[in-house]
VOBA-1610 file (N, C-alpha, C; in pm, whole numbers, padded with zeros to 5 digits, always signed):
BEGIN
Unk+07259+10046+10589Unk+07264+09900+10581Unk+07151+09843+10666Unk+07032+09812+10605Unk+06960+09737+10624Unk+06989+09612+10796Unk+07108+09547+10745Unk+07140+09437+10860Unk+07234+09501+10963Unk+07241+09607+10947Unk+07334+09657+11047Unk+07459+09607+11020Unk+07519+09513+10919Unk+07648+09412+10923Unk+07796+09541+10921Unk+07837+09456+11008Unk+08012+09516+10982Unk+08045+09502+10832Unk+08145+09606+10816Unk+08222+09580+10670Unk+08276+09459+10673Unk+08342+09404+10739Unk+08424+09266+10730Unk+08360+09140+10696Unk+08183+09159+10732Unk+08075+09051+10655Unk+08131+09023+10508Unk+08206+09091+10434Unk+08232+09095+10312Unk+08352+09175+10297Unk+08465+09108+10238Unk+08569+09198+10230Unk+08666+09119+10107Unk+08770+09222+10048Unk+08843+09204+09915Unk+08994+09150+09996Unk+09000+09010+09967Unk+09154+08961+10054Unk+09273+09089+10014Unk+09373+09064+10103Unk+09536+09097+10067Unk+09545+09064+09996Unk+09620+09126+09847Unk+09653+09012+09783Unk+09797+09136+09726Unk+09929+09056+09691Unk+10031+09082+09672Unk+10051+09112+09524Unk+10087+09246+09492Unk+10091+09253+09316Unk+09949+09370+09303Unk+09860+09323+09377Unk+09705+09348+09325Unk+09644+09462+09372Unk+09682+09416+09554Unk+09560+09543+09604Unk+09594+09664+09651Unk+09670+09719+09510Unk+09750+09831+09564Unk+09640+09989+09603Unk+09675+10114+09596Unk+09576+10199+09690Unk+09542+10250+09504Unk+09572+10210+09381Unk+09468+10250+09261Unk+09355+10148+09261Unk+09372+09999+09294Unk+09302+09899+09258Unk+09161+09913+09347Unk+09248+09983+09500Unk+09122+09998+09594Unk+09056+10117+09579Unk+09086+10217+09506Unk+09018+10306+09477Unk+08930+10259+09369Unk+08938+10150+09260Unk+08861+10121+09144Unk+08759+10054+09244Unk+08818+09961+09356Unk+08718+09849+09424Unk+08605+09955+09476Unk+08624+10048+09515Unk+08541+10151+09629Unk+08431+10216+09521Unk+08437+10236+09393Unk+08334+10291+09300Unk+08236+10172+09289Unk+08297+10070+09295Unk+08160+09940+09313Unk+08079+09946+09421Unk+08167+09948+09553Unk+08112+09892+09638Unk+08144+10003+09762Unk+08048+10054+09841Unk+08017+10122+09951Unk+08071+10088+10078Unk+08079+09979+10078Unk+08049+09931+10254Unk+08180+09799+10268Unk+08177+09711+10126Unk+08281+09600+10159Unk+08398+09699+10234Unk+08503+09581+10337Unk+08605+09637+10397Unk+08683+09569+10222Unk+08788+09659+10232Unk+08912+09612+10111Unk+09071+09653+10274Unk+09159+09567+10175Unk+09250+09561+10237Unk+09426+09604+10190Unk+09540+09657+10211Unk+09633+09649+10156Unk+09699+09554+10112Unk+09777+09573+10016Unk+09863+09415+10016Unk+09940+09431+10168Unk+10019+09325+10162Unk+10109+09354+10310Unk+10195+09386+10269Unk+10241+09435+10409Unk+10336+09544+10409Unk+10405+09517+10485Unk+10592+09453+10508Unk+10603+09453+10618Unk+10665+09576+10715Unk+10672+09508+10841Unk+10681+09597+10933Unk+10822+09645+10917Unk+10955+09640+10895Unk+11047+09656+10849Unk+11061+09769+10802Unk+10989+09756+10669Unk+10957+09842+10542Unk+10886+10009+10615Unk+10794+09952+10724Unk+10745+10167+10762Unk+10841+10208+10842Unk+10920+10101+10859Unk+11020+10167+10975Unk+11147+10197+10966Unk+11164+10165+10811Unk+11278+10164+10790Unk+11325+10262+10634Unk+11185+10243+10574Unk+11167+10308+10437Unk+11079+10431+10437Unk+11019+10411+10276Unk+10930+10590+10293Unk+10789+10551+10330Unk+10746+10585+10453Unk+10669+10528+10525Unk+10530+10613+10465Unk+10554+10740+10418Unk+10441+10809+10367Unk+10394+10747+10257Unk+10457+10720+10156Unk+10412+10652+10012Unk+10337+10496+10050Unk+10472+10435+10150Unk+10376+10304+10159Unk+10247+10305+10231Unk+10211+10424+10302Unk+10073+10431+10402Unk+09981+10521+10301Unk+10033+10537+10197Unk+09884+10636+10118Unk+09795+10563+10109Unk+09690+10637+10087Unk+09574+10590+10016Unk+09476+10722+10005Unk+09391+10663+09936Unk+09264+10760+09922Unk+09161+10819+10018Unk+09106+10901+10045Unk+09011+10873+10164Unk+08884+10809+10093Unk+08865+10799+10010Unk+08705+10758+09929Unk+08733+10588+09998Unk+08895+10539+09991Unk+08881+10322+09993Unk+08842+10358+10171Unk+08794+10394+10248Unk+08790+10363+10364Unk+08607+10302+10351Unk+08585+10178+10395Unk+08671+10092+10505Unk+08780+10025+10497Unk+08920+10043+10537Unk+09033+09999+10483Unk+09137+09944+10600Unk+09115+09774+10594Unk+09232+09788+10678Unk+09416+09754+10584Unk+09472+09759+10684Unk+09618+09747+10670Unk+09694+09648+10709Unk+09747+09530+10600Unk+09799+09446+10662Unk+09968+09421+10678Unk+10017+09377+10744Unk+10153+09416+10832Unk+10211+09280+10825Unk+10348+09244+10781Unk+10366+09146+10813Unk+10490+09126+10897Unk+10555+09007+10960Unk+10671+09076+11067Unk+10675+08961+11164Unk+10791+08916+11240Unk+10781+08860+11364Unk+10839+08894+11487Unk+10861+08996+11476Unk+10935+09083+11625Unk+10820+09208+11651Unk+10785+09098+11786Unk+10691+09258+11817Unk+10692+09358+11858Unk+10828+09423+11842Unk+10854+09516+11918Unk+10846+09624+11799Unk+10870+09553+11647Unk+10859+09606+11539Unk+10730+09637+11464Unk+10634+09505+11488Unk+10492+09534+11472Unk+10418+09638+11559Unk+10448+09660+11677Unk+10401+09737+11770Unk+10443+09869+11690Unk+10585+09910+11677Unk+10565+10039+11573Unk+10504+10074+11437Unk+10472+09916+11420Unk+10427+09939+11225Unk+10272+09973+11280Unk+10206+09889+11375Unk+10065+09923+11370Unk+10079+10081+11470Unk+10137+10130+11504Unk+10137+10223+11566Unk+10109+10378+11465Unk+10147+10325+11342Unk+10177+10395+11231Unk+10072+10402+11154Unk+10063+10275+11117Unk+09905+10276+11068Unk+09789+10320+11128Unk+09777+10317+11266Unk+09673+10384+11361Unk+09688+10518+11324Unk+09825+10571+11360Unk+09776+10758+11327Unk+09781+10747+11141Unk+09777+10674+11059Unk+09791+10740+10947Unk+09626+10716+10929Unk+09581+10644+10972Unk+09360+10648+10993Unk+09322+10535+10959Unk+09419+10430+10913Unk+09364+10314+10900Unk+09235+10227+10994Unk+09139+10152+10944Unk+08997+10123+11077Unk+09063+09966+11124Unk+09182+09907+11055Unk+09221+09819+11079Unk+09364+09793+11082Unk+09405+09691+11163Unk+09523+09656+11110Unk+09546+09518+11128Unk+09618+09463+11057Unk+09589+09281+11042Unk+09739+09209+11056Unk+09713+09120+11115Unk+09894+09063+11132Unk+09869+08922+11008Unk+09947+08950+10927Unk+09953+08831+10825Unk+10029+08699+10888Unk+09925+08599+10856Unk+10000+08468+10970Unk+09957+08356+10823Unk+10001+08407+10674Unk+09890+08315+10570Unk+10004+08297+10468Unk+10094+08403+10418Unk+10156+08424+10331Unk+10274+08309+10308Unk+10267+08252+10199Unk+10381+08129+10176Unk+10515+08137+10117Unk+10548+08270+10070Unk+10656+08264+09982Unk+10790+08275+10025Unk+10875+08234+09976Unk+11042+08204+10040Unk+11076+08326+10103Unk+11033+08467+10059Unk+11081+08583+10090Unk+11002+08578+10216Unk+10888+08533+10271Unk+10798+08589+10395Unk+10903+08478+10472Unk+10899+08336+10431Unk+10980+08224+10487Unk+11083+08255+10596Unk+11191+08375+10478Unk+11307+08413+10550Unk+11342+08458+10643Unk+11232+08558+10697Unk+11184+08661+10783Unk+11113+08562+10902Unk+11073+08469+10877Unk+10974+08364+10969Unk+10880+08439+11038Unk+10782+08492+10892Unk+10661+08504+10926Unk+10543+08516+10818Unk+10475+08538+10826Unk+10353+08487+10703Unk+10303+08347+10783Unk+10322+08255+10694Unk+10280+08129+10729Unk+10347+08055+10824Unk+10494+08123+10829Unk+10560+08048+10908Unk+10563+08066+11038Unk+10474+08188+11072Unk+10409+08211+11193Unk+10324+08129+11273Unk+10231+08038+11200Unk+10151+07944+11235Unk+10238+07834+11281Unk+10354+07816+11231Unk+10480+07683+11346Unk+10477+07800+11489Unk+10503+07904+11522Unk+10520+07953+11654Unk+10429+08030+11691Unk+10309+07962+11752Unk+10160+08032+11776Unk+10198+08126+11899Unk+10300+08091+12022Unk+10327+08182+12113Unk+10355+08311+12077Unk+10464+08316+11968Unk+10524+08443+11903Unk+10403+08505+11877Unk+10336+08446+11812Unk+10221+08477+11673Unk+10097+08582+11789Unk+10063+08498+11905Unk+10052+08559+12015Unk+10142+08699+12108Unk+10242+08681+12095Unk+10323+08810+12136Unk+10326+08926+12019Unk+10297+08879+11907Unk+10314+09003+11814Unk+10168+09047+11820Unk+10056+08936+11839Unk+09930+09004+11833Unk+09924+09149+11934Unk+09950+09148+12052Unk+09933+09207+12193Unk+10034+09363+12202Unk+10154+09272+12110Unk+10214+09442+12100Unk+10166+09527+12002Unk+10106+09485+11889Unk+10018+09513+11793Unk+09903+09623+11860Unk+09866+09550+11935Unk+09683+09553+12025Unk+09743+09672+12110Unk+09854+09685+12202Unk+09892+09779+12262Unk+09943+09902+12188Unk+09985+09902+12098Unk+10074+10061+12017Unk+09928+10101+11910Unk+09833+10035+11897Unk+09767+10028+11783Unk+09632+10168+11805Unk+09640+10209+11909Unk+09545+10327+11993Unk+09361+10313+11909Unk+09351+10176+12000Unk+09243+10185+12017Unk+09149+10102+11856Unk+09270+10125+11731Unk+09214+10015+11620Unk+09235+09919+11641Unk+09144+09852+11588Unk+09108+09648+11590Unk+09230+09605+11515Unk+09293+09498+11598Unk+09382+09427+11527Unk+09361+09316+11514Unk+09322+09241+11387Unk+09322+09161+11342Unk+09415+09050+11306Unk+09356+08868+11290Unk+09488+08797+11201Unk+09430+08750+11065Unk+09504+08721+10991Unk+09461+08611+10882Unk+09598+08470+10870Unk+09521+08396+10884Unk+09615+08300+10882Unk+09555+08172+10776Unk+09627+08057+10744Unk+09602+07926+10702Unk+09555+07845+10805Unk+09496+07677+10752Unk+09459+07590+10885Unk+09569+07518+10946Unk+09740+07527+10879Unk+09825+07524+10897Unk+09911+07460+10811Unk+10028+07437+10853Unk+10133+07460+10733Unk+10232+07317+10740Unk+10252+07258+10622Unk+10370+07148+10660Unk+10247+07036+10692Unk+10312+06971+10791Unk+10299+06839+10843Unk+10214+06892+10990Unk+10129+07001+10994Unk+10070+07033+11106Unk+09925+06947+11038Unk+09867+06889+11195Unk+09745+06875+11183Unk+09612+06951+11199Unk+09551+06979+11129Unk+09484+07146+11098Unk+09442+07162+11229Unk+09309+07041+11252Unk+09255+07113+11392Unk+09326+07131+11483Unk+09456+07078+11514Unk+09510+07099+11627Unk+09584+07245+11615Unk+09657+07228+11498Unk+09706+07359+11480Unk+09670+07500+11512Unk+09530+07465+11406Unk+09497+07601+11393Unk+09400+07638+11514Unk+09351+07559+11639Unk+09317+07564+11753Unk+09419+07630+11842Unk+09543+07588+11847Unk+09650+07663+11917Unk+09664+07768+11852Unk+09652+07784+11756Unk+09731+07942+11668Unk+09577+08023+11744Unk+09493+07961+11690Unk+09375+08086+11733Unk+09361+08105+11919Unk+09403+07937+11959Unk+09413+08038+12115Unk+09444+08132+12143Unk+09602+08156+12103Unk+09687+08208+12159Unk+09682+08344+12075Unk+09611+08396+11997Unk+09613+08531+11925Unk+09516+08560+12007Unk+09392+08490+12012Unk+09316+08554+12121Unk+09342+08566+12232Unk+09378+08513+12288Unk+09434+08546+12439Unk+09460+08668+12475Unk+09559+08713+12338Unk+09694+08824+12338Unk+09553+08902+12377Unk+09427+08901+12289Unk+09323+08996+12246Unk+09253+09018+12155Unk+09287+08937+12074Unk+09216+08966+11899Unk+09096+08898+11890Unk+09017+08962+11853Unk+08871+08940+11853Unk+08823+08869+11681Unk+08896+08901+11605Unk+08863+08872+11486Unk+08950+08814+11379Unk+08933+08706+11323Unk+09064+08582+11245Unk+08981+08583+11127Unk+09052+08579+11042Unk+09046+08549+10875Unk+09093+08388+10859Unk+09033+08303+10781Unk+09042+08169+10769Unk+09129+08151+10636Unk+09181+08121+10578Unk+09234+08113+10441Unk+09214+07941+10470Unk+09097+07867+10411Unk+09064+07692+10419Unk+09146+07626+10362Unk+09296+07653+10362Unk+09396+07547+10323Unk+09506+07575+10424Unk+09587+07418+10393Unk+09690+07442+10432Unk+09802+07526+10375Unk+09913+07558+10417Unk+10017+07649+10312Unk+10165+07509+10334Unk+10219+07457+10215Unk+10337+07369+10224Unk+10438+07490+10183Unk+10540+07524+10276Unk+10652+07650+10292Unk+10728+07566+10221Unk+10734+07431+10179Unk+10866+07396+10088Unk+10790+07295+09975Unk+10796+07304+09828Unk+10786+07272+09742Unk+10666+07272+09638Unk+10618+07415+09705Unk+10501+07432+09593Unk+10568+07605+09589Unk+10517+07674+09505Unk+10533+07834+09484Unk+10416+07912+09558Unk+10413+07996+09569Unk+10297+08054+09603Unk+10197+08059+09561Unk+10168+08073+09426Unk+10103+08082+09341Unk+09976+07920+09373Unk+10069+07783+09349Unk+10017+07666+09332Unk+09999+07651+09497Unk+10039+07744+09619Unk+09994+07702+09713Unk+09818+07792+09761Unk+09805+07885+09646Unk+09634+07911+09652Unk+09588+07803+09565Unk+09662+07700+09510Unk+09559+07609+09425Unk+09552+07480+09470Unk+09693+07450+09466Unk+09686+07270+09526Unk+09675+07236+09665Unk+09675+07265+09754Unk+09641+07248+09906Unk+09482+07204+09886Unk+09422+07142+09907Unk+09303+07109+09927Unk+09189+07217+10019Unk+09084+07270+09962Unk+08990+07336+10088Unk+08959+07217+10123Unk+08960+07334+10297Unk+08903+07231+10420Unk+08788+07348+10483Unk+08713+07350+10461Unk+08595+07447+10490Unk+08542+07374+10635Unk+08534+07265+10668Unk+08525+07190+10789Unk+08589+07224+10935Unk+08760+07238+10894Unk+08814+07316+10990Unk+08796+07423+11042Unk+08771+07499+10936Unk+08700+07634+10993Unk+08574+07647+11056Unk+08525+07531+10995Unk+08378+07516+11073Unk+08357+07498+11244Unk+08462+07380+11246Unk+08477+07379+11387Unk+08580+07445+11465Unk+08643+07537+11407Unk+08734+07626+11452Unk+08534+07738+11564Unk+08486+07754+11483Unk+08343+07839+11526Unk+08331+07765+11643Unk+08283+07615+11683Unk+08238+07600+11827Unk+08344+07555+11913Unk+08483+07611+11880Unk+08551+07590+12005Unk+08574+07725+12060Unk+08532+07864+11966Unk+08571+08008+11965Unk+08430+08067+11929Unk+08352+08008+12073Unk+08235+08104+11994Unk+08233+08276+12035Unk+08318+08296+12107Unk+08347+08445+12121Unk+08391+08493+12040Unk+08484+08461+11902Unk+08548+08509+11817Unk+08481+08547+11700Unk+08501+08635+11619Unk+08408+08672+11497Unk+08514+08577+11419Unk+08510+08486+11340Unk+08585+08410+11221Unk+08539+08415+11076Unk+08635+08475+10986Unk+08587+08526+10843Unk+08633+08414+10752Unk+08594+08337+10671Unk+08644+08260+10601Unk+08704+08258+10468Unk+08804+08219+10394Unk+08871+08294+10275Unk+08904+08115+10208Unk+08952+08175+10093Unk+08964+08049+10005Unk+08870+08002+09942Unk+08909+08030+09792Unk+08803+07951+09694Unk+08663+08030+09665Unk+08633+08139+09735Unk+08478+08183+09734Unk+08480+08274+09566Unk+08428+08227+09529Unk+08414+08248+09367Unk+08294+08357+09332Unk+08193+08366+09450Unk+08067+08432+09391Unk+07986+08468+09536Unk+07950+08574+09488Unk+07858+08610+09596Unk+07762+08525+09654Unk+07734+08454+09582Unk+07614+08321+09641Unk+07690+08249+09737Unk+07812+08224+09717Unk+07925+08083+09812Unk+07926+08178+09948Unk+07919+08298+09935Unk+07990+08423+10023Unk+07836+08413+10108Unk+07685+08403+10071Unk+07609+08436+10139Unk+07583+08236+10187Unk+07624+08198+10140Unk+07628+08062+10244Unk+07692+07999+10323Unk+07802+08090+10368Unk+07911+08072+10456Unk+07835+08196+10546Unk+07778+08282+10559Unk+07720+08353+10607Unk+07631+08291+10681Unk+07565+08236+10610Unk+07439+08157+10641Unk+07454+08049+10792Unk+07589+07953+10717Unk+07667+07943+10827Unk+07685+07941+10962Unk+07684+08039+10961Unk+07712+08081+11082Unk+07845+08216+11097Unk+07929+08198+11003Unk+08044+08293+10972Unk+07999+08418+10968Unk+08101+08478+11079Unk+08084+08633+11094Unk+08153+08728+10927Unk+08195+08626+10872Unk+08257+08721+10742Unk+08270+08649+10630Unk+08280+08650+10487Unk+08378+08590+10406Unk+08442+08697+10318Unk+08545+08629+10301Unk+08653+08716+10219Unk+08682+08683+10099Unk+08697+08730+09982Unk+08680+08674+09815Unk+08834+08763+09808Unk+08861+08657+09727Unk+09035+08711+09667Unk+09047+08726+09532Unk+09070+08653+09438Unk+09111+08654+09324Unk+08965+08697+09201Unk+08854+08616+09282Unk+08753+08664+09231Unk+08688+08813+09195Unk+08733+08841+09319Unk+08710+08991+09273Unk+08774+09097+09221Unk+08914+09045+09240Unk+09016+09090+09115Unk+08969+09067+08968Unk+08923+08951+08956Unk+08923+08941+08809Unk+08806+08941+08711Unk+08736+08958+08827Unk+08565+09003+08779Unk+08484+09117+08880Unk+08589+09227+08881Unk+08538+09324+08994Unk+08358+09337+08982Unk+08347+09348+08827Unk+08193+09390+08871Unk+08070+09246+08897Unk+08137+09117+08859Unk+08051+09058+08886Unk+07989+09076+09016Unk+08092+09105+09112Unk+08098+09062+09260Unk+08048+09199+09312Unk+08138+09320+09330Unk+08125+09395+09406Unk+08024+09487+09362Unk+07976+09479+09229Unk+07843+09636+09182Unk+07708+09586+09267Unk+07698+09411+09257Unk+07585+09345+09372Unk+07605+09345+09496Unk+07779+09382+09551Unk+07807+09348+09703Unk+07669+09409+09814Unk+07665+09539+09790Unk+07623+09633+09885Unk+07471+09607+09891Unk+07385+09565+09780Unk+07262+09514+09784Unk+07236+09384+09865Unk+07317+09276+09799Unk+07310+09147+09900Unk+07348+09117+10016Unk+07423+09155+10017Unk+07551+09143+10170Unk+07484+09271+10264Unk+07435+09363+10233Unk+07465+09501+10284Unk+07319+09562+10315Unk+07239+09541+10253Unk+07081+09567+10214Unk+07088+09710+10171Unk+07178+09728+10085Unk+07185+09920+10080Unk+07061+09903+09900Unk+06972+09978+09949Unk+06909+10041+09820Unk+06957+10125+09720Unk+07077+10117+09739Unk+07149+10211+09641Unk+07117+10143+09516Unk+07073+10202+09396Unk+07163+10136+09250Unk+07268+10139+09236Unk+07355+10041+09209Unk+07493+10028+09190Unk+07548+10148+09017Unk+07629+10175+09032Unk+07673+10289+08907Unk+07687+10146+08789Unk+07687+10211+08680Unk+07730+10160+08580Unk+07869+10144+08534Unk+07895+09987+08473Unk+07993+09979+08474Unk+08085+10064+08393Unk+08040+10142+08283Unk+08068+10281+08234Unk+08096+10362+08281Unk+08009+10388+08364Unk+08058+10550+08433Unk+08175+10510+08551Unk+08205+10419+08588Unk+08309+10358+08649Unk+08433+10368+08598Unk+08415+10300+08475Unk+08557+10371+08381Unk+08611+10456+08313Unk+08465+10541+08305Unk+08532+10728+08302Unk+08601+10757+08423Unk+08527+10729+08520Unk+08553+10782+08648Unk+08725+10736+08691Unk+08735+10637+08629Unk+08900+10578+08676Unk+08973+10642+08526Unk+08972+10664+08461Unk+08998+10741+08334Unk+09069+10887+08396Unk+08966+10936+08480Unk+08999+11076+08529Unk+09066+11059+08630Unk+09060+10942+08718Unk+09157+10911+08827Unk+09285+10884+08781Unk+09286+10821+08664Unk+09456+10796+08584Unk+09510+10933+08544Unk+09420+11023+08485Unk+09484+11151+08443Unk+09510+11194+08551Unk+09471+11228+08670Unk+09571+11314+08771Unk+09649+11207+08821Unk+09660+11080+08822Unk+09800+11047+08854Unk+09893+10998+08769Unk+09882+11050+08632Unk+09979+11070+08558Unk+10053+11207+08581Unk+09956+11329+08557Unk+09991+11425+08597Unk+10050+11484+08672Unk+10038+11374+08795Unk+10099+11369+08935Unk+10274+11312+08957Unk+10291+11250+08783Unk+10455+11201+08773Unk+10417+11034+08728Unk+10311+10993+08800Unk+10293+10868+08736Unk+10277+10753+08646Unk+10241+10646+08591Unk+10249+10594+08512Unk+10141+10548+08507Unk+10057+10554+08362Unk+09988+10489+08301Unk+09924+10396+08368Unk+09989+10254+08319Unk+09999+10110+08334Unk+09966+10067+08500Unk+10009+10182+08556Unk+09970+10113+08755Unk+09844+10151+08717Unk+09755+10260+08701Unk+09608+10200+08709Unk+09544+10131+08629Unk+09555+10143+08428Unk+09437+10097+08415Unk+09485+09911+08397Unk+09606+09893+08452Unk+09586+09733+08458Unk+09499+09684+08542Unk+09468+09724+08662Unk+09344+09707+08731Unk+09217+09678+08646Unk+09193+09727+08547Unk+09033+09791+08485Unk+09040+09632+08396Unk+09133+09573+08360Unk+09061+09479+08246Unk+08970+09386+08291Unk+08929+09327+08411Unk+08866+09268+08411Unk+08711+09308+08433Unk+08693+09462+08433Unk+08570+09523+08475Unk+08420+09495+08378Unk+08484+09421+08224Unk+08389+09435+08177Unk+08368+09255+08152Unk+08435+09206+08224Unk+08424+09033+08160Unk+08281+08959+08187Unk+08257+08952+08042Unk+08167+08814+08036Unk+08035+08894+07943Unk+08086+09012+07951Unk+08051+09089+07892Unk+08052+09103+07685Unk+07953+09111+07614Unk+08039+09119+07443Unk+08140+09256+07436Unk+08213+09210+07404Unk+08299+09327+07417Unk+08449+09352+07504Unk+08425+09256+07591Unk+08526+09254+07682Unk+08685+09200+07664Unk+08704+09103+07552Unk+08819+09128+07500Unk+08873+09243+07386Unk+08789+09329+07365Unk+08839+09444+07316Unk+08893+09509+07339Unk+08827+09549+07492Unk+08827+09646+07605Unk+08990+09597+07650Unk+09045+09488+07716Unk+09181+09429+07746Unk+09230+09488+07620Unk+09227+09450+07494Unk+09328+09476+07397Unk+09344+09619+07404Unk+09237+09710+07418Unk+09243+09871+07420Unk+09368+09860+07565Unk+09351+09847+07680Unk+09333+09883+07808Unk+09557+09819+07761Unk+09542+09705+07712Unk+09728+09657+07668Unk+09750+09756+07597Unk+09693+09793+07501Unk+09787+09908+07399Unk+09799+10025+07438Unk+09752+10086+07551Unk+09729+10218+07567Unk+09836+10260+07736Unk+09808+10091+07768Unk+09876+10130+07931Unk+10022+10207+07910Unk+10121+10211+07838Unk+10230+10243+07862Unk+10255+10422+07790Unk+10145+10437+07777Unk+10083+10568+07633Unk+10103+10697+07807Unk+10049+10828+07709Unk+10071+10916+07783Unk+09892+10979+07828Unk+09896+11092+07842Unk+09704+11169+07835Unk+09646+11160+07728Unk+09696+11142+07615Unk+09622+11114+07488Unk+09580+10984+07461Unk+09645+10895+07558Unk+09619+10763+07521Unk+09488+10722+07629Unk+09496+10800+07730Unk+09378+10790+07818Unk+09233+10845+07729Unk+09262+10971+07679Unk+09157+11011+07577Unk+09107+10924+07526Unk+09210+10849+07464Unk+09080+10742+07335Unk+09095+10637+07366Unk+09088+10598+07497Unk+08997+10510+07571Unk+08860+10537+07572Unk+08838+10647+07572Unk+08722+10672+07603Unk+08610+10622+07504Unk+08659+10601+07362Unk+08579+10538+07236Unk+08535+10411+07297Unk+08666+10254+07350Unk+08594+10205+07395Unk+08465+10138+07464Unk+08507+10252+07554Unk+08388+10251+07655Unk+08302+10300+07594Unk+08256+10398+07530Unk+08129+10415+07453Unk+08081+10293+07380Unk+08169+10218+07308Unk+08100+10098+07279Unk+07987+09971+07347Unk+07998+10013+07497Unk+07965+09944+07631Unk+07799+10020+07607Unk+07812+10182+07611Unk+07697+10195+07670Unk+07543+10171+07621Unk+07515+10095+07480Unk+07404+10133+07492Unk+07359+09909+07506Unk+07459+09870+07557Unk+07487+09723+07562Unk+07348+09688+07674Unk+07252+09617+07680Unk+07163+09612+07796Unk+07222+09513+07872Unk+07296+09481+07884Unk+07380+09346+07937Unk+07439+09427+08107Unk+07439+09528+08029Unk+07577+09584+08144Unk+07477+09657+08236Unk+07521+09671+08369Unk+07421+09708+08531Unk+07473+09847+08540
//
């Protein structure tokens, strides 16, 4: 890397449903260097369930952190404790998440009403965590909070605990009467708050999230002044727009990025051993439909990628026609 930049200059949000350890293995054939992240996980769940399955992953998705969600730190302190020996380079306390189920638990977003807590879970985190960076991601706050004030106390007091590094999500989160879904849409960005969240914390690295659609938005929040930005949905749904350029722009790596072809052989053969392995179909190549969008051809590719997900090894086979249709396309990188 050319700029020397941390992985976190550029990284694939949490996202729930999405960023499971097949999706980050598809993300990692794009891109070299972006950090990608787990969905969350809460702390409950390693401590209480099958802690091996929920901590897999690949070794190829590393840089990878792990995000945790939870409000007793006596419980986060064992979840990141877990994630440290299982090799994770990160671990992240979710302070962003809006939905009735995080609600119940009073934490996700509803962490940002009790910045002290939010602070005590950082520190027991920071202490069991041996020596990995613990991270937050949070909103500019939630309800009837006033952002700057809010999210000035929330970020004191995580730093204090110790945390060197905050994820911005530029909206507020309303915990009662939007869904989750309409609370990544209707909350208004406030890219401002975060702005001056930077000169009251100029010790802090601050990554900014929400709305970043394209690598260009991502290198002008950079520009900025922002130690990071984070792309969510975007790069879910147009993996290669974003991430086959990540490592060149963001990264200065001279690599040629692979083709978006040999990408989906390559996850082709990653589906056959984890079918083979007892698995199903449908968990990986639902990941893949958006790999070829914008592309001629690319609603084909979805209609192949729907008819075949619930199929067995033969149905992975003639996928493979598809994708031959791609390669002699000059369109495609």
């Amino acid at each position: 890397m050319t700029d020397d930049r941390e992985p976190y200059t550029l990284s694939v949000a949490p996202m729930m449903d999405w960023t499971d350890r097949h999706c980050r293995f598809f993300h990692r054939l794009m891109t070299r260097h972006t950090l990608l992240y787990t969905e969350m996980i809460t702390a409950k769940a390693l401590i209480h369930g099958d802690r091996a399955s929920l901590l897999a992953f690949h070794p190829a998705e590393h840089p990878l952190a792990l995000q945790l969600g939870g409000s007793i730190p006596s419980e986060l302190g064992q979840a990141a404790a877990f994630g440290a020996q299982a090799g994770y380079d990160e671990i992240n306390l979710n302070a962003g998440c809006p939905s009735e189920r995080v609600q119940s638990g009073y934490f996700g977003a509803a962490l940002m009403k009790e910045p002290l807590l939010a602070g005590e879970c950082a520190r027991a985190m920071i202490e069991s965590s041996l020596g990995t960076e613990v991270t937050v991601k949070c909103r500019i706050g939630v309800d009837d909070q006033v952002p700057i004030d809010a999210l000035a106390e929330f970020i004191q007091s995580v730093g204090s605990a110790g945390v060197k590094r905050v994820a911005i999500h530029a909206r507020k989160a309303w915990l009662k009467g939007l869904s989750p879904k309409e609370n990544r849409e209707i909350p208004p960005l406030d890219y401002g708050v975060a702005d001056r969240m930077r000169n009251y914390f100029p010790e802090l690295k601050l990554v900014v999230n929400g709305g970043i659609g394209s690598l260009e938005t991502a290198e002008e929040f950079l520009e900025r002044g922002f130690s990071g930005a984070m792309i969510g949905r975007a790069a879910y749904r147009s993996p290669g727009d974003i991430l086959l350029e990540a490592d060149r722009r963001i990264f200065g790596s001279a690599n040629k990025p692979p083709r978006r072809t040999e990408i989906a052989r390559t996850m082709l053969s990653y589906a056959e051993g984890h079918v083979a392995a007892g698995g199903r179909l449908s968990q990986v190549l639902r990941h893949l439909a958006g790999l070829f969008n914008g592309i001629p051809g690319s609603r084909h590719w979805k209609r192949c990628l729907a008819e075949k997900s619930e199929g067995d090894l033969s149905k992975i086979r003639s996928l493979d026609k598809a994708i031959g249709s791609f390669e002699m396309n000059p369109e495609l990188i």
